[in-house]
PyMOL Python script that loads the backbone (N, CA, C, O; Angstrom):
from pymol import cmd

cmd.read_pdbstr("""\
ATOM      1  N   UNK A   1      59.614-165.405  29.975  1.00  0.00           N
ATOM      2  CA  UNK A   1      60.651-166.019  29.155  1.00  0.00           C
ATOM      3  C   UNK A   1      59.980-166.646  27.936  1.00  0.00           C
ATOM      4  O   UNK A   1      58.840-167.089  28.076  1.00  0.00           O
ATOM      5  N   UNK A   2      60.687-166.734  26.568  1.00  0.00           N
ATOM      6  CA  UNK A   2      60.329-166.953  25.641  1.00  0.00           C
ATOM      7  C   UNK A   2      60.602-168.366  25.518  1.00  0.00           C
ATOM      8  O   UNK A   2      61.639-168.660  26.112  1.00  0.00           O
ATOM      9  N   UNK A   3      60.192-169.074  25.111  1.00  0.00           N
ATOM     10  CA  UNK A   3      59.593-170.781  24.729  1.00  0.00           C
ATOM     11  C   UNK A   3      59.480-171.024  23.337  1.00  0.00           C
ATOM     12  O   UNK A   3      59.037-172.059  22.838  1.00  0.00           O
ATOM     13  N   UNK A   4      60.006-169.770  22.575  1.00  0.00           N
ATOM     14  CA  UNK A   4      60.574-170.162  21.046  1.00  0.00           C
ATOM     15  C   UNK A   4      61.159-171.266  21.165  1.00  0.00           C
ATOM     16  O   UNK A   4      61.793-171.489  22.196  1.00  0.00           O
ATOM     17  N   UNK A   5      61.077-172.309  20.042  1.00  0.00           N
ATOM     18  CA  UNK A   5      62.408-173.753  19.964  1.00  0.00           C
ATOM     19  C   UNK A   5      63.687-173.102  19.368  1.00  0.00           C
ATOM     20  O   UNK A   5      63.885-172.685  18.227  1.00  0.00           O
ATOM     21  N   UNK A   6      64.381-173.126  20.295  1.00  0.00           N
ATOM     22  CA  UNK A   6      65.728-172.473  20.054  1.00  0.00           C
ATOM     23  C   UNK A   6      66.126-172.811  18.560  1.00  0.00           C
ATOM     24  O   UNK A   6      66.609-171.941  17.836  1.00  0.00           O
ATOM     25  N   UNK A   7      65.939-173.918  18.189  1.00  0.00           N
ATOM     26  CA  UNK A   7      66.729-174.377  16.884  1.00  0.00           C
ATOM     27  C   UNK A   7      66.145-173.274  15.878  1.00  0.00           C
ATOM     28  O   UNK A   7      66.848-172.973  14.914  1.00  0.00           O
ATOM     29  N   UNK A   8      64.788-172.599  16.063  1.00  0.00           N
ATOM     30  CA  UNK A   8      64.306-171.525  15.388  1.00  0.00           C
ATOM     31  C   UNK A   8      64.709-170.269  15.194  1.00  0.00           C
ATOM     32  O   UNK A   8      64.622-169.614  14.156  1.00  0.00           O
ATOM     33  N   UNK A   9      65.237-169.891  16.418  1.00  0.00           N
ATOM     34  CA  UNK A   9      65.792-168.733  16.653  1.00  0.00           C
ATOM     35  C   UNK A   9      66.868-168.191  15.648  1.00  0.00           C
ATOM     36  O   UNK A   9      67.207-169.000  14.784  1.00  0.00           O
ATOM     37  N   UNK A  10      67.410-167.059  15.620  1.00  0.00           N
ATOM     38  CA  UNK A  10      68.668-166.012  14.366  1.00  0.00           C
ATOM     39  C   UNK A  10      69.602-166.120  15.507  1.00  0.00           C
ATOM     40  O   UNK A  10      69.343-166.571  16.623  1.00  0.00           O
ATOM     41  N   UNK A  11      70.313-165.818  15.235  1.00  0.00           N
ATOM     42  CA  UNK A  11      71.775-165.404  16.346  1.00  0.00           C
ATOM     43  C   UNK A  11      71.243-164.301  17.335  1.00  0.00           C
ATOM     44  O   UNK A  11      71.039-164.764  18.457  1.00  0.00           O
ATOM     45  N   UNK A  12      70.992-163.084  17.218  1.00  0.00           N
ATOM     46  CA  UNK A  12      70.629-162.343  17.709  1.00  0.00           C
ATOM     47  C   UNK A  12      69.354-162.628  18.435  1.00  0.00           C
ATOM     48  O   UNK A  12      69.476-162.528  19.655  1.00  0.00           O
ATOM     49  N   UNK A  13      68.501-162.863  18.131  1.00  0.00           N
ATOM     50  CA  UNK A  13      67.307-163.747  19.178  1.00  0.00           C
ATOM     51  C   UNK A  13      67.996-164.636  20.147  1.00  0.00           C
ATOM     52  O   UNK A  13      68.080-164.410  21.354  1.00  0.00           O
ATOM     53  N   UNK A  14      68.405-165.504  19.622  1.00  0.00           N
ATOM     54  CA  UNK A  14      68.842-166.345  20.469  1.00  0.00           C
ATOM     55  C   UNK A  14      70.035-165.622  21.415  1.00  0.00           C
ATOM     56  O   UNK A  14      69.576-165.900  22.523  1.00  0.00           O
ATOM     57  N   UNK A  15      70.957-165.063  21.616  1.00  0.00           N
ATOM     58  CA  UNK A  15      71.501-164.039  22.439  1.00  0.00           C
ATOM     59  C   UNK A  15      70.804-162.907  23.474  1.00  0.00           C
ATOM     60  O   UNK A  15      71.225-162.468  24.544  1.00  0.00           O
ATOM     61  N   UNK A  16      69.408-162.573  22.633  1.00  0.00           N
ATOM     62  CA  UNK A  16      68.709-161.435  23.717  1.00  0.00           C
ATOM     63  C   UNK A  16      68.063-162.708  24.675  1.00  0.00           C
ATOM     64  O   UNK A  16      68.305-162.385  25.838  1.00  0.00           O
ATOM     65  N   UNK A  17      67.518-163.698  24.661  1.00  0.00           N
ATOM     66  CA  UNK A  17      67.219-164.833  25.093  1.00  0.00           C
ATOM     67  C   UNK A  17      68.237-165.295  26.156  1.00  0.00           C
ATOM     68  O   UNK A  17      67.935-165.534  27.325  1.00  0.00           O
ATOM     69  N   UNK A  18      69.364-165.385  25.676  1.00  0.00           N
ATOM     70  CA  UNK A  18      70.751-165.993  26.603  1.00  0.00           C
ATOM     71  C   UNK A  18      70.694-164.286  27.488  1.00  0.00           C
ATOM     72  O   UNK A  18      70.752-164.515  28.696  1.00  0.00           O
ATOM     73  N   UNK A  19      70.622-163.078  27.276  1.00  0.00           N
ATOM     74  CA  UNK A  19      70.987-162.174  28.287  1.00  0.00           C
ATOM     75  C   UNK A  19      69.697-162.063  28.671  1.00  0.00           C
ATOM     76  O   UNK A  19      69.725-161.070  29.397  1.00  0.00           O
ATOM     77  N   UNK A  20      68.877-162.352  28.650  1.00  0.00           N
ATOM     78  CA  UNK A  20      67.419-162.243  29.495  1.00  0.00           C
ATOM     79  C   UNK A  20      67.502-163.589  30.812  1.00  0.00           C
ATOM     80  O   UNK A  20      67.072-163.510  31.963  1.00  0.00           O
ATOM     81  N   UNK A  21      68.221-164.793  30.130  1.00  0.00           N
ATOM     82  CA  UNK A  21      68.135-165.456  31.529  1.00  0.00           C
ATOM     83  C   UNK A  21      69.508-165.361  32.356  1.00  0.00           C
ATOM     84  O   UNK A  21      69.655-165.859  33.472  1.00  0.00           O
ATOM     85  N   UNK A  22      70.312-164.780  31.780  1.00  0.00           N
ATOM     86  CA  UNK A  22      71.644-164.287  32.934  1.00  0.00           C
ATOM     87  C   UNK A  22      71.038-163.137  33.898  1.00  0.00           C
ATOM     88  O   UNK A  22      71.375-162.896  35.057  1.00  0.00           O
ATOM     89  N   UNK A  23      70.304-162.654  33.311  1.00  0.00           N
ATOM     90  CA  UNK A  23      69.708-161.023  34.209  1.00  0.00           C
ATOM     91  C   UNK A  23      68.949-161.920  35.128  1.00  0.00           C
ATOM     92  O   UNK A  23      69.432-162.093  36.247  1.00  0.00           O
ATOM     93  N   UNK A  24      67.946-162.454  34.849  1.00  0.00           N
ATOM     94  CA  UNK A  24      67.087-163.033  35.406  1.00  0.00           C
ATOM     95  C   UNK A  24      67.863-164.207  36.998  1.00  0.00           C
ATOM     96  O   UNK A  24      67.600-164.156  38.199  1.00  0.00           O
ATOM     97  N   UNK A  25      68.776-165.069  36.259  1.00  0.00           N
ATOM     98  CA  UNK A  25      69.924-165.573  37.393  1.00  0.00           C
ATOM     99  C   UNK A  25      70.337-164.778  38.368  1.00  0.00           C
ATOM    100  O   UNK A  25      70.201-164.910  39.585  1.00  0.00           O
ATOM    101  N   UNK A  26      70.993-163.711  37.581  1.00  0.00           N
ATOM    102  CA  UNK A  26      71.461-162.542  38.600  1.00  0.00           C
ATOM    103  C   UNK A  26      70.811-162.277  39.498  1.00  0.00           C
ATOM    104  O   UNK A  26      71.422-162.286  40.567  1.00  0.00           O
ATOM    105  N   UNK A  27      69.424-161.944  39.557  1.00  0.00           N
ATOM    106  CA  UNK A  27      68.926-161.243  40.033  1.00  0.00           C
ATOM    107  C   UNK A  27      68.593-162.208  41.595  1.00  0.00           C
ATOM    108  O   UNK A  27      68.289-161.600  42.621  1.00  0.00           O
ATOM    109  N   UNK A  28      68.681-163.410  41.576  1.00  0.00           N
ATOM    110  CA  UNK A  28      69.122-163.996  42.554  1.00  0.00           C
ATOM    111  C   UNK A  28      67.546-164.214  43.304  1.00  0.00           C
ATOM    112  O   UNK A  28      67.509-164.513  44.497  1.00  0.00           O
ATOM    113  N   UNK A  29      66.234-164.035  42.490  1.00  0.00           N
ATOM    114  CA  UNK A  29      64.575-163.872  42.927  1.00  0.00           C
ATOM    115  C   UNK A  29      64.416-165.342  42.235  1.00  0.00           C
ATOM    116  O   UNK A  29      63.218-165.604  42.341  1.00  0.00           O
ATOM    117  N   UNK A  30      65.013-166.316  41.639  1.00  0.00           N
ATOM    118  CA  UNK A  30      64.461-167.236  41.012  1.00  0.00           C
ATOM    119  C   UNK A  30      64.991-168.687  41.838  1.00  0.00           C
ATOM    120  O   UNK A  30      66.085-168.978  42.321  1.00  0.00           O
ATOM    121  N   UNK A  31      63.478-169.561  41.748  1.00  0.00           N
ATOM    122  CA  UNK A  31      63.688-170.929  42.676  1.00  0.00           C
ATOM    123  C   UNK A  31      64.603-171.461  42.378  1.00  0.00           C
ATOM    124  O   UNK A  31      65.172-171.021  41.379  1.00  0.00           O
ATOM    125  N   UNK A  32      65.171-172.590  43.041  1.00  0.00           N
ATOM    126  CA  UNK A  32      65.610-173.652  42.335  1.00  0.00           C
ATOM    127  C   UNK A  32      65.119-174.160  41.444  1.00  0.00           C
ATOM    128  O   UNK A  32      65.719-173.885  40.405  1.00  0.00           O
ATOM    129  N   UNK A  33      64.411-174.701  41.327  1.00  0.00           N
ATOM    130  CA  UNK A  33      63.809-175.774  39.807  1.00  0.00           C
ATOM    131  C   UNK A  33      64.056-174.487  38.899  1.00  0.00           C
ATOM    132  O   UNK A  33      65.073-174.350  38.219  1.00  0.00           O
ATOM    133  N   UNK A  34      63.127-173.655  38.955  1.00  0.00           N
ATOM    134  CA  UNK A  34      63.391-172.304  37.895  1.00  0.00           C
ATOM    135  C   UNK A  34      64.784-171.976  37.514  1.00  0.00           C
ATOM    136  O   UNK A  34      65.035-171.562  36.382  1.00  0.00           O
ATOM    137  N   UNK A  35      65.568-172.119  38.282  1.00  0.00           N
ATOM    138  CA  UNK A  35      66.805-171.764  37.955  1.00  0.00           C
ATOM    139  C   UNK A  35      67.204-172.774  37.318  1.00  0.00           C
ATOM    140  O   UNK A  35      67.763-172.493  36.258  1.00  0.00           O
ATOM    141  N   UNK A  36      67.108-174.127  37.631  1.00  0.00           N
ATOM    142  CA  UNK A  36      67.867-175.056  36.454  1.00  0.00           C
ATOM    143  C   UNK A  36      67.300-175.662  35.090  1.00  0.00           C
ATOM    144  O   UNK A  36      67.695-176.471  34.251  1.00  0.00           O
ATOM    145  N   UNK A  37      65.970-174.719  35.328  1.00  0.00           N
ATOM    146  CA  UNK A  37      65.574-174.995  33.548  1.00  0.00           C
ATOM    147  C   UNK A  37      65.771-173.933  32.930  1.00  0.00           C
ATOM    148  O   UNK A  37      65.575-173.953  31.714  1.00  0.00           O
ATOM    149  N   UNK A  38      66.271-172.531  33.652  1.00  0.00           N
ATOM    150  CA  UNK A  38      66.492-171.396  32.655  1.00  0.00           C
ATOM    151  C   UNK A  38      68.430-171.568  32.907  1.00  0.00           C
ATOM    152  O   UNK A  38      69.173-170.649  32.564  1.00  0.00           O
ATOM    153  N   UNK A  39      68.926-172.760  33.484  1.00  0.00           N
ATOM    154  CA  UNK A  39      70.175-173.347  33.426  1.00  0.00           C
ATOM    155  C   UNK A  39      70.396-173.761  31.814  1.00  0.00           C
ATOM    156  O   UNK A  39      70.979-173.206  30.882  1.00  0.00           O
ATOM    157  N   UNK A  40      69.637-175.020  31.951  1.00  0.00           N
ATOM    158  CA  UNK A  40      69.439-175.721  30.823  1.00  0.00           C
ATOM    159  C   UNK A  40      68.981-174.765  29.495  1.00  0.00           C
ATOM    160  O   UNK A  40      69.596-174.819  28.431  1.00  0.00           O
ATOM    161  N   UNK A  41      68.177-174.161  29.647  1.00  0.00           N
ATOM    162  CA  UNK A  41      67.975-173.233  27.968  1.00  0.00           C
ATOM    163  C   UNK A  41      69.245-172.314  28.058  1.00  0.00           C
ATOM    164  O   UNK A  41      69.857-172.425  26.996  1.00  0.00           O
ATOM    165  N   UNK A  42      69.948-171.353  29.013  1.00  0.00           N
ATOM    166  CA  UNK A  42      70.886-171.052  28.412  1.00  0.00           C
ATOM    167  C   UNK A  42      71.767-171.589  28.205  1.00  0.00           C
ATOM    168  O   UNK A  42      72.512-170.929  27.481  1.00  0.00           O
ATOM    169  N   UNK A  43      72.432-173.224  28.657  1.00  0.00           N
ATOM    170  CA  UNK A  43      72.962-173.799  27.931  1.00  0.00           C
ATOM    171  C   UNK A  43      72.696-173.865  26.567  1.00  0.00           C
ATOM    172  O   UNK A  43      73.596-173.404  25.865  1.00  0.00           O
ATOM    173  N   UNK A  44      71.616-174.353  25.926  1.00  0.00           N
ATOM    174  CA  UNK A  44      71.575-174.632  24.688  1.00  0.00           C
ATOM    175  C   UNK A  44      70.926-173.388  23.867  1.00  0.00           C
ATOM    176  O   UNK A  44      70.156-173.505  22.914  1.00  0.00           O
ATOM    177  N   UNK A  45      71.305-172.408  24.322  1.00  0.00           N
ATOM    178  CA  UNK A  45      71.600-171.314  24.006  1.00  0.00           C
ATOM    179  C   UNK A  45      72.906-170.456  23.311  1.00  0.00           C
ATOM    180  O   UNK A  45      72.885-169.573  22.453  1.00  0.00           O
ATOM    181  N   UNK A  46      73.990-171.049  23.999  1.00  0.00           N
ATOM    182  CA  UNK A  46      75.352-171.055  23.867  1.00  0.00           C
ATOM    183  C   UNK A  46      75.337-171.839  23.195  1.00  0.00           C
ATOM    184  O   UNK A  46      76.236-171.369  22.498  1.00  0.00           O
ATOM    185  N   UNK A  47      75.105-172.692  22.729  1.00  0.00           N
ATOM    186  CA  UNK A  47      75.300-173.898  21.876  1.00  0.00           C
ATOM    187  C   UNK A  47      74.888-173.471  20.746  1.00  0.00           C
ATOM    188  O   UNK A  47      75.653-173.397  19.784  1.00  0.00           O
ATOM    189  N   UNK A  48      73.687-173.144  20.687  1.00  0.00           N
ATOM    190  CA  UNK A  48      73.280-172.426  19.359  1.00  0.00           C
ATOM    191  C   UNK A  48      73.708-170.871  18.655  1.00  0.00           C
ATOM    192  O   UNK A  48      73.504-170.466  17.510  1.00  0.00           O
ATOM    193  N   UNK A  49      74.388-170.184  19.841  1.00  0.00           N
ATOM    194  CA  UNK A  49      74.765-169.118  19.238  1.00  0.00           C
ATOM    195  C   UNK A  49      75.990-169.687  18.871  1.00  0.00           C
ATOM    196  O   UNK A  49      76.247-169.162  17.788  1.00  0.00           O
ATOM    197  N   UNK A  50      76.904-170.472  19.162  1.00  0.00           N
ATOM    198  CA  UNK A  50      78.500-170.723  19.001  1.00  0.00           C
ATOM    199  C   UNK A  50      77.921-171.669  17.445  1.00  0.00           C
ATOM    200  O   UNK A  50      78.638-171.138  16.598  1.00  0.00           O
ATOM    201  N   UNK A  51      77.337-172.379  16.930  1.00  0.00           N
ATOM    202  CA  UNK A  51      77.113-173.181  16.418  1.00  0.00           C
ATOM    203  C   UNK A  51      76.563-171.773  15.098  1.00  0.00           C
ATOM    204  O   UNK A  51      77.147-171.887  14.021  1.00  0.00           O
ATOM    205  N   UNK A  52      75.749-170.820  15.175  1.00  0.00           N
ATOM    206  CA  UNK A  52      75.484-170.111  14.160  1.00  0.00           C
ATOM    207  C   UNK A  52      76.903-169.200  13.963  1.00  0.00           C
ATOM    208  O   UNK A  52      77.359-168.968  12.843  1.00  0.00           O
ATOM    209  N   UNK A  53      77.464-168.773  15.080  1.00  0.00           N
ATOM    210  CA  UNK A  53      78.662-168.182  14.864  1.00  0.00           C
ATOM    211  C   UNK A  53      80.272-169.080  13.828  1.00  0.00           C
ATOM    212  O   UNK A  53      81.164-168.804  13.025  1.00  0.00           O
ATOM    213  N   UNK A  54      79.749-170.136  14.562  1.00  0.00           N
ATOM    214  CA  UNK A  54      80.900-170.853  13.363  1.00  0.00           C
ATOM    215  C   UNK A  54      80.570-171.211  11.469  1.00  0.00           C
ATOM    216  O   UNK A  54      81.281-171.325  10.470  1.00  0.00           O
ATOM    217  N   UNK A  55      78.610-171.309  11.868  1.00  0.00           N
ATOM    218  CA  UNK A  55      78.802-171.101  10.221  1.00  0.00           C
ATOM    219  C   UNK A  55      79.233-169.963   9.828  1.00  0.00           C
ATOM    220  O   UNK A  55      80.104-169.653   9.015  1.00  0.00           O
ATOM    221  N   UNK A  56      78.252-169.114  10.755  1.00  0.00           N
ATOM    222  CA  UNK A  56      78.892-168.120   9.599  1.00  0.00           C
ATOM    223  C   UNK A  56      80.293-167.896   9.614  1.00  0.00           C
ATOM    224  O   UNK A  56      80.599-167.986   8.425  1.00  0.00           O
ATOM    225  N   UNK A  57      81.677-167.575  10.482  1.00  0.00           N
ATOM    226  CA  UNK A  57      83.061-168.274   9.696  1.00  0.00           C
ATOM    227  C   UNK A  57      83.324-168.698   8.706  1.00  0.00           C
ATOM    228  O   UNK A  57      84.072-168.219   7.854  1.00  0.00           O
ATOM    229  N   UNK A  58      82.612-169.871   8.685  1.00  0.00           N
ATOM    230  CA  UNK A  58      83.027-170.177   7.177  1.00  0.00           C
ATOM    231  C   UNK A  58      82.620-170.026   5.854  1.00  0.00           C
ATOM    232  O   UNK A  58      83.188-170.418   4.835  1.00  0.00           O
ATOM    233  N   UNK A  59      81.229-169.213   6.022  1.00  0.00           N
ATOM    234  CA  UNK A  59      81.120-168.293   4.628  1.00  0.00           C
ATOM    235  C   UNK A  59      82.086-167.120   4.700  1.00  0.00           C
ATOM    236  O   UNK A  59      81.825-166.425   3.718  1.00  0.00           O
ATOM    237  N   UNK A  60      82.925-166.653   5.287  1.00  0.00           N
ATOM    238  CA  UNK A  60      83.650-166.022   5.129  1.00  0.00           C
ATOM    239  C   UNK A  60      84.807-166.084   4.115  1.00  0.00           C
ATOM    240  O   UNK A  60      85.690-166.931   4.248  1.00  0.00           O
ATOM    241  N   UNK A  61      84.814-165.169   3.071  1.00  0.00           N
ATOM    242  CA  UNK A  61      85.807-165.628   1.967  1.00  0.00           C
ATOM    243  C   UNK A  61      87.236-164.382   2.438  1.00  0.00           C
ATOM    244  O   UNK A  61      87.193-163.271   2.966  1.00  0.00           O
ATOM    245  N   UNK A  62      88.238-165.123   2.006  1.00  0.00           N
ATOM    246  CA  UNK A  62      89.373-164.176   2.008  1.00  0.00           C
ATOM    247  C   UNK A  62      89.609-164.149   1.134  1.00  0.00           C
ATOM    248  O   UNK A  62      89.692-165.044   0.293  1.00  0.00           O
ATOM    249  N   UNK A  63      89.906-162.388   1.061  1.00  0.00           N
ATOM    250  CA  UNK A  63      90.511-162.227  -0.741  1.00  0.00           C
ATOM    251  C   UNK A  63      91.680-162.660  -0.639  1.00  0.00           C
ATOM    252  O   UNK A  63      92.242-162.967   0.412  1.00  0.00           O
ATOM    253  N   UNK A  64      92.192-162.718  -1.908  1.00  0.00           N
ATOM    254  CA  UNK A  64      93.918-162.918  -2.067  1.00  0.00           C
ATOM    255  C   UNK A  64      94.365-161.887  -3.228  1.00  0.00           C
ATOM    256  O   UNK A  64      93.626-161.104  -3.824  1.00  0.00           O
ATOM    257  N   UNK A  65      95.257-162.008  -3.341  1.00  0.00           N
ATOM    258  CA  UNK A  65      95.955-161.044  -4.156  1.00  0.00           C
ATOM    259  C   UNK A  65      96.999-161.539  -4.975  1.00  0.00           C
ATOM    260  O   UNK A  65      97.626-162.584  -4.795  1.00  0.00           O
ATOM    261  N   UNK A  66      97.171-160.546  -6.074  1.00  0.00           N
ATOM    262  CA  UNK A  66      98.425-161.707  -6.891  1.00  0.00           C
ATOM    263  C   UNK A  66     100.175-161.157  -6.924  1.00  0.00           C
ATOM    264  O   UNK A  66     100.524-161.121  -5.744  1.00  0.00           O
ATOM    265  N   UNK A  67     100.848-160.915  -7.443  1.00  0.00           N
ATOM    266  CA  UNK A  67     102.094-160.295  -6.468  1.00  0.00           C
ATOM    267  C   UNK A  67     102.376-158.600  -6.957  1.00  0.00           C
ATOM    268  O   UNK A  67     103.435-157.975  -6.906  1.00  0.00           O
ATOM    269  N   UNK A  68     101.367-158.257  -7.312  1.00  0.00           N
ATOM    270  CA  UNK A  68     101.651-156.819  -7.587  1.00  0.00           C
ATOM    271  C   UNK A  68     100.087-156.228  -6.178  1.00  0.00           C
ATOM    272  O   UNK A  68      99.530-155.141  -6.024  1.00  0.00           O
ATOM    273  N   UNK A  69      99.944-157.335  -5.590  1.00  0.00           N
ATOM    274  CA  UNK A  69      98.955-156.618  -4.445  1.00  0.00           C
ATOM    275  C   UNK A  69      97.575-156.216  -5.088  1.00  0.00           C
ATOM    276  O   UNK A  69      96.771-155.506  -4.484  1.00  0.00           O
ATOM    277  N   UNK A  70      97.414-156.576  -6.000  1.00  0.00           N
ATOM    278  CA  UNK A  70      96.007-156.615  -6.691  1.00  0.00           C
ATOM    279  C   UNK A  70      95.166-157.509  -6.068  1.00  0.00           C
ATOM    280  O   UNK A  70      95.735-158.549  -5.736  1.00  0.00           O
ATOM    281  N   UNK A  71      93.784-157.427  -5.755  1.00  0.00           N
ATOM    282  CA  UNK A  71      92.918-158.189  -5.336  1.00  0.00           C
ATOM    283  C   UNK A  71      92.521-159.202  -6.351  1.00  0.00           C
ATOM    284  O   UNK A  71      91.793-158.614  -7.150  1.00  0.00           O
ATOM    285  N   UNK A  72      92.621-160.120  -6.604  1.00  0.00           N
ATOM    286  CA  UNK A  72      92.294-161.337  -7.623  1.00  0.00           C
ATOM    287  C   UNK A  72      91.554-162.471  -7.500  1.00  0.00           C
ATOM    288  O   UNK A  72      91.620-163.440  -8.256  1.00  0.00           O
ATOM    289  N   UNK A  73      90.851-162.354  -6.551  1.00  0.00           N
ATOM    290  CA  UNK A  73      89.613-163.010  -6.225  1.00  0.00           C
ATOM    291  C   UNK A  73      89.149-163.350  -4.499  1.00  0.00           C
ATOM    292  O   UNK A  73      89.413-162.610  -3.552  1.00  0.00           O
ATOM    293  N   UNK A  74      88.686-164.164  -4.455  1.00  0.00           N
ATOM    294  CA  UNK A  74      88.231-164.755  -2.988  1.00  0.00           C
ATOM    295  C   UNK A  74      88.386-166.191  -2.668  1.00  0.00           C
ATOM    296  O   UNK A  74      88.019-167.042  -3.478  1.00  0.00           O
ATOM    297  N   UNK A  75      88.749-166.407  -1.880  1.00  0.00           N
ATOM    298  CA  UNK A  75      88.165-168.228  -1.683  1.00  0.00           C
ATOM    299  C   UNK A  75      88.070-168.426   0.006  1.00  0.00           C
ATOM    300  O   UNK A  75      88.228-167.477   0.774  1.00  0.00           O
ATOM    301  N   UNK A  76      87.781-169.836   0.462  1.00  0.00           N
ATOM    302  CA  UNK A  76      87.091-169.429   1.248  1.00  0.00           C
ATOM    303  C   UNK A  76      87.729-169.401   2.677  1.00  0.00           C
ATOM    304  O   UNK A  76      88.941-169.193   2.735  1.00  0.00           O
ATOM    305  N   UNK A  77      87.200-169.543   3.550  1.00  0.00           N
ATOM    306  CA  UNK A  77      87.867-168.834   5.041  1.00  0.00           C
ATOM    307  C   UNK A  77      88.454-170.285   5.728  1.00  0.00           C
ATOM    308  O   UNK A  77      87.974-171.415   5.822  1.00  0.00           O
ATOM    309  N   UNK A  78      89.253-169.899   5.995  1.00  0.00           N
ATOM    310  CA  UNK A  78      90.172-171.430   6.753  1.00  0.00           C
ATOM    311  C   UNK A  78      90.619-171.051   8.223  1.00  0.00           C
ATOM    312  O   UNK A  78      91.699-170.478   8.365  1.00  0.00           O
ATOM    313  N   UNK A  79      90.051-171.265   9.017  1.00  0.00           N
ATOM    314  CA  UNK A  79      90.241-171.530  10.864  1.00  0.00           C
ATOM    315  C   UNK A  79      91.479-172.212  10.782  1.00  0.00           C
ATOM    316  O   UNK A  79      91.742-173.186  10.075  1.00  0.00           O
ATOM    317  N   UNK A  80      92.447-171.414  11.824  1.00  0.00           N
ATOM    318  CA  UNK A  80      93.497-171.900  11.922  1.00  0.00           C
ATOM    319  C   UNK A  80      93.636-172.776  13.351  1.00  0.00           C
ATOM    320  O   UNK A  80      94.687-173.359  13.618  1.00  0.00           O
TER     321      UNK A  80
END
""", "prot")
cmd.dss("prot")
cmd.show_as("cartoon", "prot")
cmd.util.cbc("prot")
cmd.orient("prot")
């Protein structure tokens, strides 16, 4: 298991990371103690992928259009 500081990690790292210790859980070969510190990193695992997933959301721009359906610019992404 990798011992990167999560806060370092891309989205995608940090996800092959989160499915390396679900496999690893699964597999039902790991102690207790082992199991609740590869508990704890994929917690904050999820945390960090949900946390890169919401920035990026909000660089997300929506175009708009003006009333003949023309594209007329962008602005930015609003979570409803």
């Amino acid at each position: 298991m990798s011992e990167t500081p999560i806060a370092e990690m891309s989205f995608e790292e940090a996800m092959r990371a989160l499915e390396a210790i679900v496999t690893e859980l699964d597999s039902g070969k790991v102690e207790l103690e082992a199991s609740i510190r590869l508990y704890e990193r994929g917690a904050a695992l999820k945390a960090h992928c949900e946390a890169k997933l919401k920035a990026a959301e909000e660089k997300v721009a929506a175009i708009t259009f003006d009333a003949e359906g023309a594209p007329k610019g962008a602005e930015p992404f609003k979570a409803e």
